[in-house]
Backbone as JSON, one array per atom type, in Angstrom:
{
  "sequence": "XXXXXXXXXXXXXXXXXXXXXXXXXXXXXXXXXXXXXXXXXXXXXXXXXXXXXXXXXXXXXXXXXXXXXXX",
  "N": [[4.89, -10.44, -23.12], [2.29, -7.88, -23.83], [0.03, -8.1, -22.66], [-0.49, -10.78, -21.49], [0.11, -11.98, -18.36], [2.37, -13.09, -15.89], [3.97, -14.87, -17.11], [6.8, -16.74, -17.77], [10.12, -16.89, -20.06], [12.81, -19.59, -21.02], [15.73, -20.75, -21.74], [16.25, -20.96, -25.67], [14.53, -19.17, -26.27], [14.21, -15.92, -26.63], [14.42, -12.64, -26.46], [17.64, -11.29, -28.52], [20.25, -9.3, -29.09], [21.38, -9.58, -32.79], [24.21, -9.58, -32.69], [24.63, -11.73, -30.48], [23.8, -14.13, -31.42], [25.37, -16.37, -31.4], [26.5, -17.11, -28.94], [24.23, -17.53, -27.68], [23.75, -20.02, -28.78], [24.75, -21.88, -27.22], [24.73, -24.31, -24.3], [25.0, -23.57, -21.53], [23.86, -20.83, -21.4], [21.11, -22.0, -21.9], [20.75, -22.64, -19.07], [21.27, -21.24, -17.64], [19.79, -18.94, -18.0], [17.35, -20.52, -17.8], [17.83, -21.03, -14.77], [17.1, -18.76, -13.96], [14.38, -17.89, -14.75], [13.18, -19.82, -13.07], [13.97, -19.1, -10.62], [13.19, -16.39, -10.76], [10.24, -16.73, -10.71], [9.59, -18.46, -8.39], [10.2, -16.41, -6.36], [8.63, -14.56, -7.01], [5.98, -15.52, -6.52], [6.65, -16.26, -3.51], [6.82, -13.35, -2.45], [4.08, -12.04, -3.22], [3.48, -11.19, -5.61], [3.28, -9.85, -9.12], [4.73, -11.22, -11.67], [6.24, -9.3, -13.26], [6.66, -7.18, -11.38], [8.43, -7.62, -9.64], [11.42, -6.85, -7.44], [14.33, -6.71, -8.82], [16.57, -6.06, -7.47], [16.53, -7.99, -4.87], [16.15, -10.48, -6.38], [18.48, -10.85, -8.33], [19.95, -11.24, -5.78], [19.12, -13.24, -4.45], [20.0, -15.06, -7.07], [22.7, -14.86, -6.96], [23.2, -15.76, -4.62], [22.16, -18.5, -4.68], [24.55, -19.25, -6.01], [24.33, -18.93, -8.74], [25.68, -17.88, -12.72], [26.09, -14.4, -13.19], [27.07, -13.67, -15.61]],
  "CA": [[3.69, -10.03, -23.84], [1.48, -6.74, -23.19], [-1.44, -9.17, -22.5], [-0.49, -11.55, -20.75], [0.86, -11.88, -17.01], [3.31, -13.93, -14.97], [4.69, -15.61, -18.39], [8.65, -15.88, -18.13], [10.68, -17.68, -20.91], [14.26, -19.69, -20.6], [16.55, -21.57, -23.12], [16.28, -19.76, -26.47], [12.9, -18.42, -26.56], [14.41, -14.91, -25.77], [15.11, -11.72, -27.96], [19.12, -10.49, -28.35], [21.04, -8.27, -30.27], [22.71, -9.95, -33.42], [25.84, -10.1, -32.66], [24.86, -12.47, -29.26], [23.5, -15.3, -31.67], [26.17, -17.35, -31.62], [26.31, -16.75, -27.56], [22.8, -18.05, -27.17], [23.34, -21.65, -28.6], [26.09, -22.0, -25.84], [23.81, -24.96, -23.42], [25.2, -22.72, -20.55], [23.26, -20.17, -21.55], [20.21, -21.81, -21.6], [20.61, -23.11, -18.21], [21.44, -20.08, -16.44], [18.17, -18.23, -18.38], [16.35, -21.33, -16.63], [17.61, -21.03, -13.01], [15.94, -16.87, -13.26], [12.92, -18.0, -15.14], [12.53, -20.42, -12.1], [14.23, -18.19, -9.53], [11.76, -15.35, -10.78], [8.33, -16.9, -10.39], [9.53, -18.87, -6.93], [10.0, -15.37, -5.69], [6.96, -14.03, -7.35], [4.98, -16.61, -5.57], [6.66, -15.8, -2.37], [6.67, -12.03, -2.33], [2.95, -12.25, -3.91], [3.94, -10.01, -6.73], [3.29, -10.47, -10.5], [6.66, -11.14, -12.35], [7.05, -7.92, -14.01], [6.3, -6.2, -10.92], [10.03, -8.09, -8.78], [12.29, -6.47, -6.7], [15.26, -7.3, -9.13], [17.95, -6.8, -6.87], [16.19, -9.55, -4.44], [15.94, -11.66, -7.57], [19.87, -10.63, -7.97], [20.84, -11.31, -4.78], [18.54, -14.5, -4.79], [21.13, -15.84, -7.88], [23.8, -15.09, -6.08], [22.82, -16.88, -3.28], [22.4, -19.84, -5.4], [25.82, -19.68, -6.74], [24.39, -18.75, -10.39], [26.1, -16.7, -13.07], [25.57, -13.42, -13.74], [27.62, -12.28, -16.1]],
  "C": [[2.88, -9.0, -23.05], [0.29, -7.2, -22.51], [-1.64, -10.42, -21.75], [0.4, -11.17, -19.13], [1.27, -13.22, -16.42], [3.74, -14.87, -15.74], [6.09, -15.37, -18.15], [9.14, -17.43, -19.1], [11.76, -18.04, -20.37], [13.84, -20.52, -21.66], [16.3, -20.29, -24.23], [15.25, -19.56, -27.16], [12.72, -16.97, -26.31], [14.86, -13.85, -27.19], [16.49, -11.34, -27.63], [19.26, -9.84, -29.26], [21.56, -9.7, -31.48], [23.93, -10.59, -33.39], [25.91, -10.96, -31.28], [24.61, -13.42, -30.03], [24.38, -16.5, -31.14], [26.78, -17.88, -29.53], [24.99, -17.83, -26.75], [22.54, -19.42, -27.79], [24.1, -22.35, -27.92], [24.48, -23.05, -24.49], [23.82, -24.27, -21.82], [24.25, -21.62, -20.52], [21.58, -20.26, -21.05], [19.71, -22.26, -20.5], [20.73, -22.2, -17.44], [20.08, -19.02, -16.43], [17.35, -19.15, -17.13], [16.22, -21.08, -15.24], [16.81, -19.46, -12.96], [15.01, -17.19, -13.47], [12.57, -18.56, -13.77], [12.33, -19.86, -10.29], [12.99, -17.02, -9.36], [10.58, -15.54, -10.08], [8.67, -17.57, -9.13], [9.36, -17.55, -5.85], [8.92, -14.36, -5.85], [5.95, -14.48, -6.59], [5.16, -15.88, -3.99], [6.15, -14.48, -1.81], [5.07, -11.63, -2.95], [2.59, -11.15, -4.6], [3.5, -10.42, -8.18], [4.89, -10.26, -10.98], [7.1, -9.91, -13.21], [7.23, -7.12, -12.53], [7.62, -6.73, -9.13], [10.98, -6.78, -8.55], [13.24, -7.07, -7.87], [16.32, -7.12, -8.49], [17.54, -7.88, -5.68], [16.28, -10.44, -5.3], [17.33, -11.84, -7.83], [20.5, -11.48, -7.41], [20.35, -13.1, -4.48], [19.26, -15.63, -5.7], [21.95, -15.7, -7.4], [24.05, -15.96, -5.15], [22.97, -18.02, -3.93], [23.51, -20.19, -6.3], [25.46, -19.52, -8.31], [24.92, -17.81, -11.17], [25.46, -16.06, -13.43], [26.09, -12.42, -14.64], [28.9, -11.53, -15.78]]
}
């Protein structure tokens, strides 16, 4: 949202294309959204950043680290 700050969504509270629907009621899905939403703002906190305003390849390399997929 334009209006708000340090809001992040997971599970399927998220916009896709179409043709991912069927993608996004996969429970995998909404568990891997979760570990960034949580990954995000832990590193937001740390780095004392607002969440739009992340390093995403620290945030990246941060899932990696934690063994999460990316895809």
């Amino acid at each position: 949202p334009k209006k708000t700050e340090n809001l992040l969504v997971a599970g399927r509270c998220f916009c896709f294309e179409d043709k991912l629907v069927e993608d996004t009621r996969i429970i995998g899905t909404c568990l891997v959204t979760g570990q960034g939403a949580g990954a995000a703002a832990g590193l937001a906190v740390k780095e004392r950043v607002k969440a739009r305003d992340l390093n995403i390849s620290k945030l990246k390399q941060l899932l990696k680290d934690q063994g999460a997929w990316l895809g």
